[in-house]
MIZA-847837 format. One record per residue (C-alpha): residue number from 1; residue in three letters; x, y, z. Coordinates in Angstrom, 1 decimal. Example, Ala and Ser with C-alpha at 12.3 -4.5 7.8 and 13.67 -1.06 7.14 Angstrom:
# residues 2
{gudo=1	guke=ALA	x=12.3	y=-4.5	z=7.8}
{gudo=2	guke=SER	x=13.7	y=-1.1	z=7.1}
***
This chain:
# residues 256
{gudo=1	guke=UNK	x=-39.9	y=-44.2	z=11.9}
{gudo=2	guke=UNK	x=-39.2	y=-45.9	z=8.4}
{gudo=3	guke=UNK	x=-36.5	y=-45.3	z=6.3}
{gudo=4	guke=UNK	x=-39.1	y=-43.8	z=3.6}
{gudo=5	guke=UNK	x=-40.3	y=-41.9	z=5.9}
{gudo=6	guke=UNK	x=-37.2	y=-40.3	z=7.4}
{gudo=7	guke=UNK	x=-35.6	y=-39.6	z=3.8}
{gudo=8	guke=UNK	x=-39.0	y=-37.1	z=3.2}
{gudo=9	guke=UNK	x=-38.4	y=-35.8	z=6.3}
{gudo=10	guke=UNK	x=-35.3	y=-35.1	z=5.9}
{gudo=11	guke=UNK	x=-35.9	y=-34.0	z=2.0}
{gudo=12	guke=UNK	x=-38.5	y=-31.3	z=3.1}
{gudo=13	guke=UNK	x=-36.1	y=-29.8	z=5.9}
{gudo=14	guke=UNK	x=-33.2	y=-29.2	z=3.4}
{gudo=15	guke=UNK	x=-35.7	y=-27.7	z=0.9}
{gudo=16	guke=UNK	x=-37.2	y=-25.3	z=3.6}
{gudo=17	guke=UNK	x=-33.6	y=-23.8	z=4.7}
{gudo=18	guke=UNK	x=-32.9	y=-23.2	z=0.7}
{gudo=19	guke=UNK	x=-35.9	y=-21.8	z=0.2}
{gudo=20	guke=UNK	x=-34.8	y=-19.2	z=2.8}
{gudo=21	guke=UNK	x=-31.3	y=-19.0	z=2.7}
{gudo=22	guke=UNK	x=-28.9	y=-20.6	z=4.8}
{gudo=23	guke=UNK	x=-27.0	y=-18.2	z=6.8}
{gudo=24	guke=UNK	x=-23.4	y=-17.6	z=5.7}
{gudo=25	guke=UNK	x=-21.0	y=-16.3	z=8.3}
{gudo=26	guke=UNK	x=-17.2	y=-14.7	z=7.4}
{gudo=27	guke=UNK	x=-14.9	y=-13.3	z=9.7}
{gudo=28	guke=UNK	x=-12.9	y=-10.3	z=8.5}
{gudo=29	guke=UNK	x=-10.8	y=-10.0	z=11.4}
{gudo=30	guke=UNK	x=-7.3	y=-10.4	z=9.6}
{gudo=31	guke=UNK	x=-8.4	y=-7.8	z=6.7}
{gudo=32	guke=UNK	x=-9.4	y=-4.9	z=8.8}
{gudo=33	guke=UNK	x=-6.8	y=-2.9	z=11.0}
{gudo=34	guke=UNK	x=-7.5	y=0.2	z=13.0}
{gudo=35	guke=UNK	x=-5.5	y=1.9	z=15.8}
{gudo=36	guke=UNK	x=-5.4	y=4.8	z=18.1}
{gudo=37	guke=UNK	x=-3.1	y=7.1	z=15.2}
{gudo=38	guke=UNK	x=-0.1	y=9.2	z=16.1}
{gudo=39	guke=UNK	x=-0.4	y=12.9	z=17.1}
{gudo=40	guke=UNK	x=1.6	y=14.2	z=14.3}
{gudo=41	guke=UNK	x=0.4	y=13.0	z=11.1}
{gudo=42	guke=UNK	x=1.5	y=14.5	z=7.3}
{gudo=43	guke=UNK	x=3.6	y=17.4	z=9.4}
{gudo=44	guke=UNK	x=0.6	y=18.5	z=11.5}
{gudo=45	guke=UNK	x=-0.3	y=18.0	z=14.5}
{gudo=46	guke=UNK	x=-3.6	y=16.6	z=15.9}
{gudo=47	guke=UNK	x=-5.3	y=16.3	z=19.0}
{gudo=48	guke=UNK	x=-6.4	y=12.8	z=18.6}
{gudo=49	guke=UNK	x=-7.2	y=10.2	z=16.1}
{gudo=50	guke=UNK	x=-7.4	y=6.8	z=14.2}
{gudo=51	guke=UNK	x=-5.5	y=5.1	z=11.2}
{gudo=52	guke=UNK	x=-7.9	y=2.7	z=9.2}
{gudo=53	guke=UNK	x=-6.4	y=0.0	z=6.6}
{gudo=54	guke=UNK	x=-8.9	y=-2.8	z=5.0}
{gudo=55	guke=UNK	x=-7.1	y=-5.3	z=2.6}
{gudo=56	guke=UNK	x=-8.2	y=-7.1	z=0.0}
{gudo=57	guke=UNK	x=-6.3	y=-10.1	z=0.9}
{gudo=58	guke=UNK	x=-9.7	y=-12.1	z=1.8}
{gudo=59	guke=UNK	x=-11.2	y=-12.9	z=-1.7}
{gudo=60	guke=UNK	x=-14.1	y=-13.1	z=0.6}
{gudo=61	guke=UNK	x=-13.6	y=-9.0	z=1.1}
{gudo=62	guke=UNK	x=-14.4	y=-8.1	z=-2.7}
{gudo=63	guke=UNK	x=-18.1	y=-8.5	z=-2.4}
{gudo=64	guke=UNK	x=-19.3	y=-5.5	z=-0.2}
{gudo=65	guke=UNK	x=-22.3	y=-3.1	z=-0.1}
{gudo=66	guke=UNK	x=-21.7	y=0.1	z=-1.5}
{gudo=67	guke=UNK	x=-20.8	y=2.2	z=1.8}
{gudo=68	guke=UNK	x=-19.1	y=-0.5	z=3.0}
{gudo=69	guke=UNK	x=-16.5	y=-0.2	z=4.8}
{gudo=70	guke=UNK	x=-17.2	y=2.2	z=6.9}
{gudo=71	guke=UNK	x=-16.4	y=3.7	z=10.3}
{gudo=72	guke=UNK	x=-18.5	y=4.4	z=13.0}
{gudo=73	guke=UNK	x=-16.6	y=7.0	z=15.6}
{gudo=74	guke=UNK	x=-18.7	y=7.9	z=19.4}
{gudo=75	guke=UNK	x=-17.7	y=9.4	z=22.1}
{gudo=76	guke=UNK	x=-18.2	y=9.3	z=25.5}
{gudo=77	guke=UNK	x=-17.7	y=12.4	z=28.3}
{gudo=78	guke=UNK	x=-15.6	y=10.1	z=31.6}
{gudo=79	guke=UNK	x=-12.3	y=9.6	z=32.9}
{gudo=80	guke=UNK	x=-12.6	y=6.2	z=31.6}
{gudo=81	guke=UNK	x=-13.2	y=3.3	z=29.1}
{gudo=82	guke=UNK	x=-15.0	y=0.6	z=31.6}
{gudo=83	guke=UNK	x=-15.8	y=-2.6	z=30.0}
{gudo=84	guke=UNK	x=-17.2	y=-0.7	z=26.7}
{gudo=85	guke=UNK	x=-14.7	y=-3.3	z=24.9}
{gudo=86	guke=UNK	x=-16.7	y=-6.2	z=26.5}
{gudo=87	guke=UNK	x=-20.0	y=-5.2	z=26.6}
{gudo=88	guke=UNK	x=-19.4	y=-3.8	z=22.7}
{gudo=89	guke=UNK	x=-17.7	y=-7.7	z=21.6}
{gudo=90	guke=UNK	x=-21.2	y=-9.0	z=22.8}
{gudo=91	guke=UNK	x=-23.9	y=-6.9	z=21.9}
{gudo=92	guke=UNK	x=-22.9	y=-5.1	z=18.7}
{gudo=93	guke=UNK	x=-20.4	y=-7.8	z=17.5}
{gudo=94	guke=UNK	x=-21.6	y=-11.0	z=18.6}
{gudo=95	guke=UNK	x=-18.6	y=-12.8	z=18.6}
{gudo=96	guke=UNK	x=-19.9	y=-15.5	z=19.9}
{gudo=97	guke=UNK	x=-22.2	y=-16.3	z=17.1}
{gudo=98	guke=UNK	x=-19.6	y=-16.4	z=14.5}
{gudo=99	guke=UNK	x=-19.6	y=-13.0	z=14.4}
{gudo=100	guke=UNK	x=-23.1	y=-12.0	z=12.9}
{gudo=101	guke=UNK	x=-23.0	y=-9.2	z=14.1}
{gudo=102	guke=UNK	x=-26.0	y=-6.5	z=14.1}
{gudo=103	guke=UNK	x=-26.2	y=-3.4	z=13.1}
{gudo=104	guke=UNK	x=-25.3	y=0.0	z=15.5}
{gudo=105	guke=UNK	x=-28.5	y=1.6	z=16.8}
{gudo=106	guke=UNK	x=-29.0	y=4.9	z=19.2}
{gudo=107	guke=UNK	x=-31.8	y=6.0	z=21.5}
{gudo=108	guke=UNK	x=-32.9	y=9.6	z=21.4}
{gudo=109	guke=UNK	x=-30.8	y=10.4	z=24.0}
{gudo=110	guke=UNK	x=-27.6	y=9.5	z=21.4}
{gudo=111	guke=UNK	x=-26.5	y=6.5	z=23.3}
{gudo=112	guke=UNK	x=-25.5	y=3.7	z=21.7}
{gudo=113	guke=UNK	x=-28.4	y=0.3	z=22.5}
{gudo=114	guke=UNK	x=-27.5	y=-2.2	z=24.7}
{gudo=115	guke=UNK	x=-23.8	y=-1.1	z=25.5}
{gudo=116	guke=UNK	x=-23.4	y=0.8	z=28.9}
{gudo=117	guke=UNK	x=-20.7	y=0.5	z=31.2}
{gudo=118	guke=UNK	x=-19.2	y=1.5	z=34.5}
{gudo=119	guke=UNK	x=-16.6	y=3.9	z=35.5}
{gudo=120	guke=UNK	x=-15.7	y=5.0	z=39.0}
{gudo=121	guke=UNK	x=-19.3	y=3.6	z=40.2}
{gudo=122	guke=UNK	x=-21.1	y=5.5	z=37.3}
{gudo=123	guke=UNK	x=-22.9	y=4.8	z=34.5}
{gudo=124	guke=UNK	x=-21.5	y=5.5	z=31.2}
{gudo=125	guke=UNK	x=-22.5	y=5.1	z=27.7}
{gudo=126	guke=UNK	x=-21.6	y=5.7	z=23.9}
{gudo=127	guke=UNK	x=-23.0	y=8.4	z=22.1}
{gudo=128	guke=UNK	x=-22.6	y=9.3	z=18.3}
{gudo=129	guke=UNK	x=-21.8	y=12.5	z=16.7}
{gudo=130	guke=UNK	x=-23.7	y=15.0	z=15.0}
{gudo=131	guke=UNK	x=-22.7	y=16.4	z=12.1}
{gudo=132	guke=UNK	x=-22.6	y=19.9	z=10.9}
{gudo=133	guke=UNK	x=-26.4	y=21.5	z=9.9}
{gudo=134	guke=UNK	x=-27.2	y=18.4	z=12.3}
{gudo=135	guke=UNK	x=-26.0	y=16.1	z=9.2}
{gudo=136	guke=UNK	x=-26.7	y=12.3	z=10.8}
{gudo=137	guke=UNK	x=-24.0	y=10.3	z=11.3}
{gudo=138	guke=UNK	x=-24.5	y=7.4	z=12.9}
{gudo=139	guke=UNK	x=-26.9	y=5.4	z=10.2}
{gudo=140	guke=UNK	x=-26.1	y=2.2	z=8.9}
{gudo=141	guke=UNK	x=-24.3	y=1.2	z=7.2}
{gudo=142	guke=UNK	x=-22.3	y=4.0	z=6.0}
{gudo=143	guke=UNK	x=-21.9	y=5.8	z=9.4}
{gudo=144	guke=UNK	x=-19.5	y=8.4	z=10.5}
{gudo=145	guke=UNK	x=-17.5	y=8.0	z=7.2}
{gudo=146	guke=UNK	x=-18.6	y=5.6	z=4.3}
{gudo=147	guke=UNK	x=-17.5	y=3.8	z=1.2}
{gudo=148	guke=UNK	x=-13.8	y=3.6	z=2.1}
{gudo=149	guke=UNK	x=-11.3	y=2.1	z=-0.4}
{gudo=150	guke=UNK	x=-9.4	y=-1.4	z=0.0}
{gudo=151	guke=UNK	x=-6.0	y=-1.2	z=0.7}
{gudo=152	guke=UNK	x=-5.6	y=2.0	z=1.4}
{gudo=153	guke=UNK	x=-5.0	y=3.6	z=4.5}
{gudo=154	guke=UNK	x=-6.9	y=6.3	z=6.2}
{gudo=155	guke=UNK	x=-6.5	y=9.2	z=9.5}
{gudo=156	guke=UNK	x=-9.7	y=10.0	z=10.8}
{gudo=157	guke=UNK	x=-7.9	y=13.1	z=13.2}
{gudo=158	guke=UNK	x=-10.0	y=15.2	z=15.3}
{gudo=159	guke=UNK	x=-8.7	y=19.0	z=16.7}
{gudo=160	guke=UNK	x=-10.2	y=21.2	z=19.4}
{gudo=161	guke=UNK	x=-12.2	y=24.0	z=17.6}
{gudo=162	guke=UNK	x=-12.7	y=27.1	z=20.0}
{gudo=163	guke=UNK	x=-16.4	y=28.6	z=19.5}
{gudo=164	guke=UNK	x=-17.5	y=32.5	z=20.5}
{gudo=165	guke=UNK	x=-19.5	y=31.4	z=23.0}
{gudo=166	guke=UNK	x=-16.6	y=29.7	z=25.2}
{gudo=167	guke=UNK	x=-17.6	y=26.2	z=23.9}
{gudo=168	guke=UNK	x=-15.5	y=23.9	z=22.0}
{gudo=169	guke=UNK	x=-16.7	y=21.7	z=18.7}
{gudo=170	guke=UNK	x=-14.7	y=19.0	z=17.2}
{gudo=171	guke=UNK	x=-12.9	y=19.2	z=13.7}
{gudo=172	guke=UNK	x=-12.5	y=15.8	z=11.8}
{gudo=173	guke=UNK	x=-10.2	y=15.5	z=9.0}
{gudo=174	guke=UNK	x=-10.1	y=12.8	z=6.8}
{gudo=175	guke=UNK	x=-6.7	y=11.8	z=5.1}
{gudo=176	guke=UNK	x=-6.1	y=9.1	z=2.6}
{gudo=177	guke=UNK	x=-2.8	y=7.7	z=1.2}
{gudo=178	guke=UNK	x=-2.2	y=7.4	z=-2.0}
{gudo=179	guke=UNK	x=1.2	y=7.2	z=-4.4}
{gudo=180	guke=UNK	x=1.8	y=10.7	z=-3.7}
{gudo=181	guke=UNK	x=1.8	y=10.3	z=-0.2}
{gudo=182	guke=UNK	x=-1.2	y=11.6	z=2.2}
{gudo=183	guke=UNK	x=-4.0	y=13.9	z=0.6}
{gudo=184	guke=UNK	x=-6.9	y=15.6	z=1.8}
{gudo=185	guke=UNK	x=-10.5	y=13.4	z=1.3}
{gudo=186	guke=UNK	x=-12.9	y=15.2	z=3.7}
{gudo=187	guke=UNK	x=-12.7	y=17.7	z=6.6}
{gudo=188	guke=UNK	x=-16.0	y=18.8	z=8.7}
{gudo=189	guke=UNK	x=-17.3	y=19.9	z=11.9}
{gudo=190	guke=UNK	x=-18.9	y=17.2	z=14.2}
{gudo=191	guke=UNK	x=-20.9	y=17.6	z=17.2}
{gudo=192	guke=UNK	x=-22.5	y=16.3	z=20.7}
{gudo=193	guke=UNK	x=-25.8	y=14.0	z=19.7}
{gudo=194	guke=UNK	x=-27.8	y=16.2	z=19.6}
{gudo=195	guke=UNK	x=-26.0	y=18.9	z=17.6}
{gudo=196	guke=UNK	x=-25.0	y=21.1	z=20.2}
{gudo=197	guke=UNK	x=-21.3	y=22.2	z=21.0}
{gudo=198	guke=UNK	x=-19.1	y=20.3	z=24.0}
{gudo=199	guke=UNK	x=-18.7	y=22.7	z=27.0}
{gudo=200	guke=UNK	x=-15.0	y=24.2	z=27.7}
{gudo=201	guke=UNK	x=-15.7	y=23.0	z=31.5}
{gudo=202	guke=UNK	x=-17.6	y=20.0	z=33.1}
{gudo=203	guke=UNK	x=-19.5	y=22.0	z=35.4}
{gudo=204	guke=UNK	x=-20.4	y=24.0	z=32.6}
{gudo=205	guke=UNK	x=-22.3	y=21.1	z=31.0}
{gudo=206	guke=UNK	x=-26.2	y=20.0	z=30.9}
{gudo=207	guke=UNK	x=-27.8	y=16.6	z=29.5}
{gudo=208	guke=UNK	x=-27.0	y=12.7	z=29.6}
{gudo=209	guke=UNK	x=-23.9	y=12.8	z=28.4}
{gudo=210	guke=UNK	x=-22.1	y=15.2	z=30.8}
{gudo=211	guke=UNK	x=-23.9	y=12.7	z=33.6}
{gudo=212	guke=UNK	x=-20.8	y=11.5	z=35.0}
{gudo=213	guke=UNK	x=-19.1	y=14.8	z=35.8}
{gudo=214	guke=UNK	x=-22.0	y=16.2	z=37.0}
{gudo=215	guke=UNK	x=-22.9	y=13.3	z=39.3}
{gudo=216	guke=UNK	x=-19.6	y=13.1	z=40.3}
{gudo=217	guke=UNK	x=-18.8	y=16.6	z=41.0}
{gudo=218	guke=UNK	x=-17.0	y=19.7	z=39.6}
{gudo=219	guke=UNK	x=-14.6	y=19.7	z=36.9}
{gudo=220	guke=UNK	x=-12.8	y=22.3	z=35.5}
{gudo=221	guke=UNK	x=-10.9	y=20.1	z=33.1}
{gudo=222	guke=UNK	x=-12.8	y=16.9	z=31.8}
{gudo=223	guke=UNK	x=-11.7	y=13.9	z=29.4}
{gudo=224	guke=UNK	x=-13.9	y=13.1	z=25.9}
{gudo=225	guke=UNK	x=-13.3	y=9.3	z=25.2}
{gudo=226	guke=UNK	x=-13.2	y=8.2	z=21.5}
{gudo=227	guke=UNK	x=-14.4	y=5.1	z=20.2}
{gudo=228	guke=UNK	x=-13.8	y=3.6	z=16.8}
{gudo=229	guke=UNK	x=-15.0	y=0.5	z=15.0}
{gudo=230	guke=UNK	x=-15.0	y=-0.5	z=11.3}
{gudo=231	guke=UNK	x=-18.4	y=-1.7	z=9.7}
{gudo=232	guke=UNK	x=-18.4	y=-4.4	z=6.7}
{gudo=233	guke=UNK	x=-21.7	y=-5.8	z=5.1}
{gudo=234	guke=UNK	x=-21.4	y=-7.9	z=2.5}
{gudo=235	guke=UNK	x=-23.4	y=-7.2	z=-0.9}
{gudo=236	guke=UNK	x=-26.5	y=-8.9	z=-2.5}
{gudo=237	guke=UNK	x=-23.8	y=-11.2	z=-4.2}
{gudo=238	guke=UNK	x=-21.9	y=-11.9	z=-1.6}
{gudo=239	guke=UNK	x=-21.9	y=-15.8	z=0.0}
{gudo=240	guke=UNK	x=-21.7	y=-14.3	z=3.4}
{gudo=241	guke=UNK	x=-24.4	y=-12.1	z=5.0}
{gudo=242	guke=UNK	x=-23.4	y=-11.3	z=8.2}
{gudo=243	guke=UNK	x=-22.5	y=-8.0	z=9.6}
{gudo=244	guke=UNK	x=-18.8	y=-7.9	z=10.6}
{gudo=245	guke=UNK	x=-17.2	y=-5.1	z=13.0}
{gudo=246	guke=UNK	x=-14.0	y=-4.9	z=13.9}
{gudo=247	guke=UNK	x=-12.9	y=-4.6	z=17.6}
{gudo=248	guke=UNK	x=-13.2	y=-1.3	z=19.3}
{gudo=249	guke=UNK	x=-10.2	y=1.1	z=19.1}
{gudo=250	guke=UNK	x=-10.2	y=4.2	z=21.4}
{gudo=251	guke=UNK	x=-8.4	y=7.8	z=22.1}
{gudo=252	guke=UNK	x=-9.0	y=10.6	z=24.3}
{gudo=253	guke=UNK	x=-9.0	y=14.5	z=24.1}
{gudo=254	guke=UNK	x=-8.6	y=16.5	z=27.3}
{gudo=255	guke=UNK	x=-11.1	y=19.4	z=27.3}
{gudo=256	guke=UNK	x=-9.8	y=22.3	z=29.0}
***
């Protein structure tokens, strides 16, 4: 091949990736930190929870979509975690493609795509929560809880909530700091996937997500896995444009 030649060539292949946009990859990993949060939290007491703190000290960070970040909170009915972390890294994450990550989609059972796991020789998954008046909360990208402010941490804290009917629901609070200390932002009902309440005992429960108590016999007392993760998508503006999620932070409740 000539030298002529090889300079077109190599001309037209630099013109065809700017005409659609070279990929841009960021990782956000030292802005974003999120943690299983204590039980006790402004004088009260919780049941479970996370604490939630992006900074601005990435310059990079500045240039987000509007309900970015964001936090995406699921659940899971099992005594255990399996390799969720794992299966979550390389499917949702893709951390090993400089972390271009995609973004969280659910079947119509409520589990979470491509990330199922193992625990005690049966199969587990992810599902998201329902809101209350079955408000969604699990579409991108604002998720569970949307447009959170830099450098400012938040509690996402969840309490037991008994029902009439014996059943229990969950009750998220939402707590931001500020210069006065910790105030109030949000505080709602959330729900099973499909909108329905969690049952006070395993044995008590029907679908996909009560699968591994009821496979694995009665329980009077049963354990509700939480997982959180923190969503960033960078803006129009931005010169990244790939999806970043932080690792996969998780607490349990003990229904009982």
């Amino acid at each position: 091949m000539s030298r002529k030649v090889l300079s077109v060539l190599l001309v037209s292949i630099l013109f065809l990736f700017s005409s659609c946009g070279m990929p841009s990859y960021h990782d956000y990993s030292s802005s974003i930190s999120i943690s299983r949060a204590p039980t006790i939290v402004n004088g009260k007491s919780y049941d479970a929870g996370f604490s939630v703190r992006v900074s601005s000290s990435d310059p990079s960070i500045t240039s987000l979509s509007s309900e970015t970040p964001s936090i995406l909170i699921m659940y899971c009915i099992a005594s255990g975690r399996g390799s969720f972390s794992s299966q979550f890294n390389s499917y949702i994450r893709n951390s090993n493609k400089y972390y271009n990550g995609t973004a969280a989609s659910f079947n119509k059972s409520g589990q979470l795509n491509n990330v199922e796991t193992t625990v005690d020789s049966h199969e587990v998954h992810l599902y998201h929560f329902t809101g209350e008046a079955s408000r969604p909360l699990h579409v991108p990208a604002g998720y569970t809880y949307p447009s959170l402010k830099l450098d400012t941490t938040y509690y996402f804290m969840f309490e037991k909530v008994d029902n009439q009917d014996n059943t229990i629901c969950l009750h998220l609070t939402v707590l931001e700091s500020g210069s006065s200390g910790l105030t109030e932002r949000d505080s709602f009902n959330v729900y099973r996937y499909d909108g329905s309440s969690f049952s006070r005992a395993a044995e008590g429960g029907s679908g996909p997500d009560y699968e591994f108590y009821t496979d694995g016999g009665d329980s009077q007392f049963y354990e509700l896995q939480l997982a959180a993760a923190v969503n960033l998508v960078p803006s129009a503006s931005s010169s990244s444009n790939n999806i970043y999620w932080s690792a996969l932070s998780f607490d349990s409740i003990e229904i009982n």
